[in-house]
C-alpha positions as CSV (number, residue, x, y, z in Angstrom):
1,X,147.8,275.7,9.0
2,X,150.3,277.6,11.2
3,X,153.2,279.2,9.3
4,X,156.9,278.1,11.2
5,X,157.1,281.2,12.7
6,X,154.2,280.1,15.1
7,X,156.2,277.3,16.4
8,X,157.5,277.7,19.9
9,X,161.0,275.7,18.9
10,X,161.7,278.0,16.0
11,X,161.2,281.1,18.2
12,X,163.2,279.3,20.3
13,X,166.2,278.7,17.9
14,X,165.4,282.3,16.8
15,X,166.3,283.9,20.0
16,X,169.4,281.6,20.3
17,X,170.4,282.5,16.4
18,X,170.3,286.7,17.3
19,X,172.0,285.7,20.8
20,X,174.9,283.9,18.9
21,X,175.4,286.3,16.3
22,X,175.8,289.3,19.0
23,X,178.0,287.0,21.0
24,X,180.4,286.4,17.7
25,X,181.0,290.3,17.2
26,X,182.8,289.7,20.1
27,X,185.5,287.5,18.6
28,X,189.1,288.4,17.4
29,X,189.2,289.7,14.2
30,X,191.1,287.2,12.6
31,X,188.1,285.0,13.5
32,X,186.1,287.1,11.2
33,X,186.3,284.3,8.5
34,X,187.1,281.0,10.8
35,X,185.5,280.6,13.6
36,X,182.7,283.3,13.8
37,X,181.6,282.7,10.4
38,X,180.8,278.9,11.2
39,X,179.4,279.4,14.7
40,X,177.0,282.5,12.8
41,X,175.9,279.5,10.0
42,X,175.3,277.0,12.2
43,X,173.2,278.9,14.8
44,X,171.3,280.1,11.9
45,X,170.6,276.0,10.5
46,X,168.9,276.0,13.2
47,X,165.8,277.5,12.4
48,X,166.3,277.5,8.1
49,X,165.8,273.3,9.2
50,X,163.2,273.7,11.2
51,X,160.9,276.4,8.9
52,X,161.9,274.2,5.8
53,X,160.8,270.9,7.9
54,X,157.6,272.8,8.5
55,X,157.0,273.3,4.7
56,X,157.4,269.5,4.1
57,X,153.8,267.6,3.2
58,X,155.3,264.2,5.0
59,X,156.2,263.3,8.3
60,X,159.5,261.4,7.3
61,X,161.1,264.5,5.1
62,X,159.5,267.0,7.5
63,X,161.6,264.7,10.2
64,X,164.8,264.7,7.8
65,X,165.0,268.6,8.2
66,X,164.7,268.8,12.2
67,X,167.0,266.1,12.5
68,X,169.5,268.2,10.4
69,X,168.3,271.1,13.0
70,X,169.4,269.2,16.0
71,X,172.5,268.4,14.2
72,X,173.4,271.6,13.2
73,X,172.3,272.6,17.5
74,X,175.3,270.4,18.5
75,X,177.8,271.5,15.6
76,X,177.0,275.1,17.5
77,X,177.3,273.5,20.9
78,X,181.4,272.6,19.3
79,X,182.2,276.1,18.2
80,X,181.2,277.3,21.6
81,X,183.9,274.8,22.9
82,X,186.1,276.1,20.5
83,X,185.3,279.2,21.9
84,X,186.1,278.8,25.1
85,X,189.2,276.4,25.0
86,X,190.4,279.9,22.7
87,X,189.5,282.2,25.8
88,X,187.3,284.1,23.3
89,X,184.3,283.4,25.6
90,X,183.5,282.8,29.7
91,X,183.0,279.2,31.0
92,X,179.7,281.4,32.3
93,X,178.5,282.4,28.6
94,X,179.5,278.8,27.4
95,X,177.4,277.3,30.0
96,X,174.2,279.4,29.2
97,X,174.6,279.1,25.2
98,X,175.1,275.7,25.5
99,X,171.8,274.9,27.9
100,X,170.2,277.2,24.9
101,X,171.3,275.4,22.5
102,X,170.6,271.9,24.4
103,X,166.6,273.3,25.1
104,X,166.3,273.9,21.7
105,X,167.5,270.0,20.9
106,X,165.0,268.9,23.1
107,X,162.0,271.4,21.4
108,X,163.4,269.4,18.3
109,X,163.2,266.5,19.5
110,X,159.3,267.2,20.8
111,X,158.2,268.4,17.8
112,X,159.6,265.2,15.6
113,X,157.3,263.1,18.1
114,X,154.6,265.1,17.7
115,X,154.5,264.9,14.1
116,X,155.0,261.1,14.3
117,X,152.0,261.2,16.7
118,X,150.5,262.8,14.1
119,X,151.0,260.7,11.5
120,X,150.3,257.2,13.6
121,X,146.5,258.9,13.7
């Protein structure tokens, strides 16, 4: 059995969990506890869903955790717009977080069909 950190999707939200939390340093100070905070914990959901998905035995609560991934994927995607209707970030660096954080919805959303795949066998 492969341990999560083989999975191409939680590489994936890996990458975009380090990318976010350099981008946050950037913030205002003030945003220390608001704003960065949340954006920093739901970048890091990411992955925590998908490595405690992989621990699960069956398909439907492995399922329940990387649906909570791609959820906590979109809350991201809203801090970025919160983000950016602030001016703390570029409409550039929105765009390129936000098509991160959209690839890794889509990983998500491969991997929950593969395990169903796998489990209509």
């Amino acid at each position: 059995m492969l341990s999560f950190t083989d999975l191409e999707v939680w590489k994936k939200a890996r990458i975009l969990r380090n990318n976010i939390n350099e981008l946050a340093q950037s913030f205002p100070s003030e945003e220390k506890y608001r704003l960065q905070d949340q954006i920093i914990r739901s970048s890091r959901s990411i992955g925590n869903n998908i490595a405690e998905g992989h621990g699960r035995l069956h398909y439907a609560e492995a399922a329940k955790f990387l649906i909570n991934a791609r959820g906590s994927a979109a809350e991201t995607i809203d801090h970025l717009i919160i983000a950016l209707d602030n001016k703390f970030i570029s409409e550039e660096q929105f765009d390129i977080f936000k098509r991160d954080c959209e690839e890794c919805m889509k990983m998500i959303n491969g991997y929950i069909n593969y395990l169903r795949k796998q489990t209509n066998l």
